[in-house]
C-alpha positions, -999 to +999 in steps of 0.1 A: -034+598+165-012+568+152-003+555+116+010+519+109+036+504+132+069+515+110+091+486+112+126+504+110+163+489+111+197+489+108+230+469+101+221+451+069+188+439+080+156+466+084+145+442+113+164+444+150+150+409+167+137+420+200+130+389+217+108+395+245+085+422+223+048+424+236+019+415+207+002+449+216+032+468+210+046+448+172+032+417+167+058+408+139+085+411+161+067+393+190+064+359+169+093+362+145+128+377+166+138+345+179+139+331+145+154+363+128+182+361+155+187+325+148+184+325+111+213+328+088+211+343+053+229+319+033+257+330+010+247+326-019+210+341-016+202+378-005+175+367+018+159+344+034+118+346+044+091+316+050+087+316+017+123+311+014+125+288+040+101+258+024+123+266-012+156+254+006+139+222+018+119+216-022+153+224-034+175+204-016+153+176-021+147+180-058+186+185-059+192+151-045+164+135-067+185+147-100+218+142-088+206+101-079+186+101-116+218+116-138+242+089-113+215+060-120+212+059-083+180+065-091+154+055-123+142+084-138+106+086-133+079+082-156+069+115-163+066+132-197+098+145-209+117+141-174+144+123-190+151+158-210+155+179-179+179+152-163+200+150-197+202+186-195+209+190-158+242+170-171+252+188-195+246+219-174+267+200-146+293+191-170+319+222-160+351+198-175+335+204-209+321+236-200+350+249-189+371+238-218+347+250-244+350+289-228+331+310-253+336+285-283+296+279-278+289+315-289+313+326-315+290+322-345+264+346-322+288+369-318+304+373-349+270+377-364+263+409-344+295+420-344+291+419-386+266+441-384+276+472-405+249+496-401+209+504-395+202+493-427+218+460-423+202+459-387+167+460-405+172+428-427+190+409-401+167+418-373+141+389-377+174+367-371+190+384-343+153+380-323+157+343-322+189+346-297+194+384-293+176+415-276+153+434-299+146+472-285+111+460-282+086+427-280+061+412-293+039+383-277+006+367-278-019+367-252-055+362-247-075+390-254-084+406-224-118+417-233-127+383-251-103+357-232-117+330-256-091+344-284-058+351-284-043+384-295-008+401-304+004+431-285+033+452-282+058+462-252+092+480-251+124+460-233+135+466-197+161+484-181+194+473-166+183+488-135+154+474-118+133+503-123+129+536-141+129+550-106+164+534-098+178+560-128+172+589-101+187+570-069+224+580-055+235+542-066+224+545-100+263+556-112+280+533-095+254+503-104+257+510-138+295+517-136+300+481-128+277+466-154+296+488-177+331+470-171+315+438-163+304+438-200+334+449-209+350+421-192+330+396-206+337+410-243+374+413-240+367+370-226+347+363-257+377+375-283+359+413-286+392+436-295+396+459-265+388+489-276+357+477-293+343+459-264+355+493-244+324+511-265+301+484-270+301+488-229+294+525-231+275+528-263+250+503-241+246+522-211+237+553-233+210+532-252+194+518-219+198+555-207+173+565-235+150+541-232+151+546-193+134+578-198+099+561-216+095+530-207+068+523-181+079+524-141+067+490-123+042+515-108+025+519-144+030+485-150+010+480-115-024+488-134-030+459-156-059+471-172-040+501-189-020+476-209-047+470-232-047+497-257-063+479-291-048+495-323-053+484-361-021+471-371-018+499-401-021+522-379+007+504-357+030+501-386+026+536-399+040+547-364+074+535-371+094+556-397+127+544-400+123+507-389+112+484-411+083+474-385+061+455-415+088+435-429+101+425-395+061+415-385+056+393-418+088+372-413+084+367-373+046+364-368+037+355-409+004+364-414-009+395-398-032+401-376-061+431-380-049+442-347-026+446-318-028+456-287-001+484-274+009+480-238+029+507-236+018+538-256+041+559-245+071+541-258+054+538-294+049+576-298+084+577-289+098+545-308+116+566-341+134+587-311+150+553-303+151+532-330+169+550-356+204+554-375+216+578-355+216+558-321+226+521-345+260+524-329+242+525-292+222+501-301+245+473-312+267+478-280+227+475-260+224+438-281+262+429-275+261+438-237+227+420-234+236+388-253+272+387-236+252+391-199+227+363-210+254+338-219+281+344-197+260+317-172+255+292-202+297+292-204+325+283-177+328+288-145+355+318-149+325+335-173+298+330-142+320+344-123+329+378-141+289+381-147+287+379-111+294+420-097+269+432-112+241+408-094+261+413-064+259+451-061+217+448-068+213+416-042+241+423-019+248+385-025+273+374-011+285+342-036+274+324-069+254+295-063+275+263-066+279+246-100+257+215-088+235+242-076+233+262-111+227+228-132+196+220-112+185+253-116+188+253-154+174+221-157+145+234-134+136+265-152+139+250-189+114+219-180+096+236-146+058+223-155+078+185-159+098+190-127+068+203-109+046+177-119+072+154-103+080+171-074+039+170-067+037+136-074+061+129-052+057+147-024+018+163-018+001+134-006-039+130-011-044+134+022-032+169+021-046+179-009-082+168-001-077+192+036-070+220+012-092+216-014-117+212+018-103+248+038-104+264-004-143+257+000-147+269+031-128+299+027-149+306-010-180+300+015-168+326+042-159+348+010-198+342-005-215+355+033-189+384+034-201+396-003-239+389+008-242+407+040-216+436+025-225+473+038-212+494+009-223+472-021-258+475-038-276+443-047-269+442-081-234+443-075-236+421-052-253+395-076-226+400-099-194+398-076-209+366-063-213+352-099-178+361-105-166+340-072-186+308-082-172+308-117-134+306-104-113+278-117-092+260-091-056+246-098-044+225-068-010+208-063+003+204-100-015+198-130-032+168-149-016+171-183+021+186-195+020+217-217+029+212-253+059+231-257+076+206-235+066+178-258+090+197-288+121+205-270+148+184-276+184+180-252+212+175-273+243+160-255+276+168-258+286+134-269+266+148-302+284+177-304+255+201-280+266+226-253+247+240-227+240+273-248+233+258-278+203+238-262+190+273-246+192+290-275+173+264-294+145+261-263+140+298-268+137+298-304+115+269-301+094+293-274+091+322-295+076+298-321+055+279-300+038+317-288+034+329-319+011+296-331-014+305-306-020+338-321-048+309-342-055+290-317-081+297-288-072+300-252-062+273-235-074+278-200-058+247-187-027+259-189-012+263-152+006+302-146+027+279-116+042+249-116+044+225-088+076+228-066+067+266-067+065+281-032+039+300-046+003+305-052-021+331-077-049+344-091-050+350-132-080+378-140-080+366-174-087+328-166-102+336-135-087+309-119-066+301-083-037+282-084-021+263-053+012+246-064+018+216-039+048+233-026+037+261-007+013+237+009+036+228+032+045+244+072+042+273+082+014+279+058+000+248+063+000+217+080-022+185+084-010+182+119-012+216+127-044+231+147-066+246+125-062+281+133-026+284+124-037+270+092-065+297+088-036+323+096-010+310+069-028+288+039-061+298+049-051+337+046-031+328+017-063+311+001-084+342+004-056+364-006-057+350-039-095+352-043-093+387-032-075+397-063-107+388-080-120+425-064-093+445-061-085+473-082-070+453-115-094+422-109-124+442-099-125+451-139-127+415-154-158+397-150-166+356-146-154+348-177-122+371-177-131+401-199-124+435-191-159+445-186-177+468-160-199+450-139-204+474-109-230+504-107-216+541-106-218+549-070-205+513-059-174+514-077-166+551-068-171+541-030-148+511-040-120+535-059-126+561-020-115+524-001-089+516-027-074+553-019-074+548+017-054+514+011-026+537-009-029+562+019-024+535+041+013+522+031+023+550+012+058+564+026+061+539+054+100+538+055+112+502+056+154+504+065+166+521+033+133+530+010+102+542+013+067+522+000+047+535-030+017+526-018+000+531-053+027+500-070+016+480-038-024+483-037-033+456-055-015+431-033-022+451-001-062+448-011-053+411-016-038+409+020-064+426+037-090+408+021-071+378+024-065+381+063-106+389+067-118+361+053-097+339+073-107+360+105-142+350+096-139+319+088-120+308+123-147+326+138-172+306+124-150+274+141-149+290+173-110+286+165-085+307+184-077+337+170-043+345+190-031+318+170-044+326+139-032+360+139+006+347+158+009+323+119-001+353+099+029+372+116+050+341+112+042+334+075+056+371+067+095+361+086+111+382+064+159+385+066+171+400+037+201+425+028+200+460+022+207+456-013+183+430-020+157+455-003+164+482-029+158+463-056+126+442-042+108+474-033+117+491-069+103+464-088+080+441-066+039+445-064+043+432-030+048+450+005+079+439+027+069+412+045+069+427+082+048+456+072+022+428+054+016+412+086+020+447+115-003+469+092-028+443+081-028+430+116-036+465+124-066+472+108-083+441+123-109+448+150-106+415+161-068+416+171-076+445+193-102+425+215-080+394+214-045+410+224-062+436+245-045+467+227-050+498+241-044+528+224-012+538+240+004+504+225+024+508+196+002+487+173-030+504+178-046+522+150-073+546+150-102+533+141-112+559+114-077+552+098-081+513+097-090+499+061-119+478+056-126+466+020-134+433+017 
């Protein structure tokens, strides 16, 4: 008997290009080694994947586009607030003044939490410190996830500095956090922090983070989206706190307060006076100074980018810093990403394309409605319902009609008016936090894309139950006008279904039509459907991939997606009479996957997603289809039983 194929490697990359491999023995390898010998990782990215591949092209392009608009090479476009993100993509490019400034931009910041004296003084300035400094906790609004027409408040704790809670038990977890520790340092002693000060601030930080380490949620909890909803009164919230001043900090952030909130992490509540309290207001002021240095050591010069560099090196393995030209775009990009998407869709997905995919979309909900009908394992009345759920989905395709709000309010100031790059951050985030907390009396807008445009992207949101295509990831390999149809069953096609599978799998499969947490299914069907889910986790749990092993449990969801995903589109070529060698050949080819071994520790500790070799060898795997196609016997090394092969969808 035969588990998954187990992709293994060595010498900075987990995969060895084998040119020459045979299909039936690793398909992956088969279609992908001449490019993964060929393909260079550039310097300053840890990777570089399909996915990867199209974002070098959008980026170069919409690099061009706002170094030709800030020249006047160019006109700036006619789209809402555009001239914004080019005005700040020059200020951002501006390293003279940057560079001159050095931490002048964040003195007053600094000063102010350097003033802090004690807890008590914490409490009253806390509100304050929120609008440009971390808070050992969050609050944000978000519809409600069982009534999506209304928008709720809930509750989280903050993140680590390592990428996980899991990382904290890892034989790199010292040294990781060594260099963070005199990074920060570093940067303090660069900002005008005394040295000795900026000496504890450093440790007091990592002893802080070390605490909360311990109760936060692991990526795995965070995997099962249905256990963040945990509805409290918000007396009963506040009364939890004892030595924070929880009320008073609620009434000046958020104003009026709601009846309720929703925890999303429990555990970190019952625990919250172990953390926040006076006893640890020495750890955390050196946690806020160390995050808020971090933060705006990339707003500053170029020597500050640089000494916030290590740190980012040691978790990617990263070579270099992106290039100052490089970094502006990028800033100018994130702050104004709905504007710049809408731009970049505007001006590059043509109507031809977009009518192709909105066409394949239909087909592929089609194949998705006959696979739900003529399901084995699902009784009729669930049935009915799952099929009412996949008729009620949303579609977002290419970039969208209208430009959120919050882009209308913020405002660039130049330097010629005395602005720097930090000060215009810090005012888009204080802006931000306002903006989020207004929709706590507002209803849901379900217009609002979760993607923009030039995102080599696509998703499925269980609380709008929509699908959202941005226009760049419509684009080779996963699709292509000119390309056959079957390779575009195999990428965009697979891609398509992917993200209507996440309607059923095991977070989605509790939300109904509308988007509420609600259970539709009947007893027996959904424990057959948790039995399937199981084998799924079975499936890629301890598969070793070059340093790590999978958790198939923080991986299901997406692995559900995948196999879904790749059945559908099996189906639907089928139905064409299309060739399924080549269908299957572009689903090993959209999964190309180069990266470094120290990118690979921290993907696999923090992302939902499998590697991208063992997405395309194991999913291939449990397709009947591929075995009749390719002729695998069972002595090849990509045969799988067939009692071991998952079928779910």
């Amino acid at each position: 008997m035969k588990k998954q194929v187990m992709v293994r490697g060595g010498s900075g990359n987990v995969i060895e290009p084998k040119v020459g491999t045979r299909p039936q023995d690793n398909i992956y390898l088969s279609v992908n080694s001449e490019w993964l010998e060929k393909t260079e990782i550039p310097s300053d990215r840890s990777r570089m994947a399909s996915f990867d591949g199209i974002d070098v092209n959008v980026e170069k392009h919409l690099m061009q586009d706002f170094a030709d608009f800030a020249s006047g090479q160019k006109a700036i476009p006619d789209v809402p607030n555009m001239d914004k993100a080019v005005a700040l993509y020059q200020l951002a490019k501006n390293f003279t003044k940057r560079n001159e400034d050095g931490a002048a931009p964040i003195q007053s910041d600094l000063k102010l939490l350097e003033g802090i004296r004690d807890f008590s003084d914490y409490n009253l300035n806390a509100p304050d410190l929120a609008t440009f400094a971390s808070i050992p906790f969050s609050f944000s609004v978000e519809p409600d996830m069982k009534n999506t027409k209304i928008n709720v408040l809930s509750f989280a704790g903050p993140g680590t500095y390592l990428p996980d809670t899991t990382t904290y038990e890892t034989a790199d977890a010292p040294k990781l956090l060594g260099i963070l520790q005199q990074q920060s340092a570093q940067l303090l002693k660069m900002a005008g922090v005394e040295a000795a000060a900026a000496d504890k601030y450093a440790a007091d930080a990592i002893k802080f983070d070390a605490k909360l380490a311990k109760v936060v949620k692991s990526t795995e909890e965070w995997a099962d989206y249905p256990a963040c909803y945990n509805p409290m009164k918000i007396t009963d919230f506040e009364a939890k706190f004892t030595d924070f001043k929880i009320k008073y900090y609620l009434k000046e952030v958020i104003g009026e307060e709601p009846d309720r909130i929703i925890v999303e992490e429990p555990r970190y509540l019952d625990h919250i006076n172990e953390i926040i309290n006076s006893a640890n207001f020495a750890e955390i002021k050196g946690w806020m100074l160390v995050n808020f240095i971090n933060d705006a050591a990339s707003d500053l010069s170029q020597e500050f980018r640089e000494a916030a560099f290590p740190f980012s090196k040691a978790l990617s393995g990263q070579p270099k810093l992106p290039s100052g030209e490089k970094q502006a775009y990028h800033i100018a990009n994130n702050a104004f990403s709905e504007v710049v998407g809408v731009y970049y869709g505007q001006t590059y997905f043509g109507e031809d394309a977009k009518k192709d995919v909105e066409d394949m979309i239909n087909r592929m909900l089609d194949v998705y409605k006959e696979r739900l009908q003529m399901n084995s394992w699902l009784s009729e009345a669930t049935k009915k319902k799952a099929i009412v759920k996949l008729e009620a989905l949303e579609l977002k395709i290419g970039y969208p009609d209208k430009i959120e709000e919050i882009y209308n309010r913020f405002k660039v100031i130049p330097a010629s008016q005395g602005g720097s790059l930090y000060a215009n951050d810090r005012a888009f985030a204080i802006e931000e936090q306002k903006y989020n907390i207004e929709q706590l009396h507002k209803k849901v807008d379900r217009t609002i894309w979760a993607m923009p445009g030039n995102l080599v992207n696509a998703c499925y949101d269980p609380q709008r139950n929509d699908l959202t295509f941005p226009a760049a990831i419509l684009q080779s390999p996963f699709y292509d006008l000119k390309q056959d149809r079957a390779s575009n069953f195999g990428g965009i096609g697979s891609v398509i279904a992917h993200e209507v599978s996440h309607a059923f799998d095991n977070n989605g499969a509790q939300f109904d039509e509308f988007g509420n947490m609600t259970n539709w299914w009947t007893k027996e069907d959904y424990a057959e459907f948790k039995k399937r889910t199981q084998a799924e986790i079975d499936l890629f749990d301890g598969i070793e991939y070059g340093p790590v092993k999978l958790n198939g449990k923080q991986i299901v969801s997406e692995n559900i997606a995948d196999q879904g995903g790749l059945t559908a589109a099996v189906e639907a070529a089928k139905n064409e009479n299309d060739d399924l060698k080549k269908l299957f050949e572009n689903f090993a080819r959209i999964w190309a996957n180069k990266q470094l071994t120290e990118s690979i520790k921290t993907q696999t500790a923090v992302d939902v997603h499998a590697p991208g070799p063992e997405r395309a060898n194991v999913q291939i795997q449990c397709q009947d289809d591929f075995y009749k196609v390719f002729d695998v016997k069972s002595s090849d090394g990509m045969w799988l039983d067939p009692a071991q092969r998952v079928h779910i969808w």
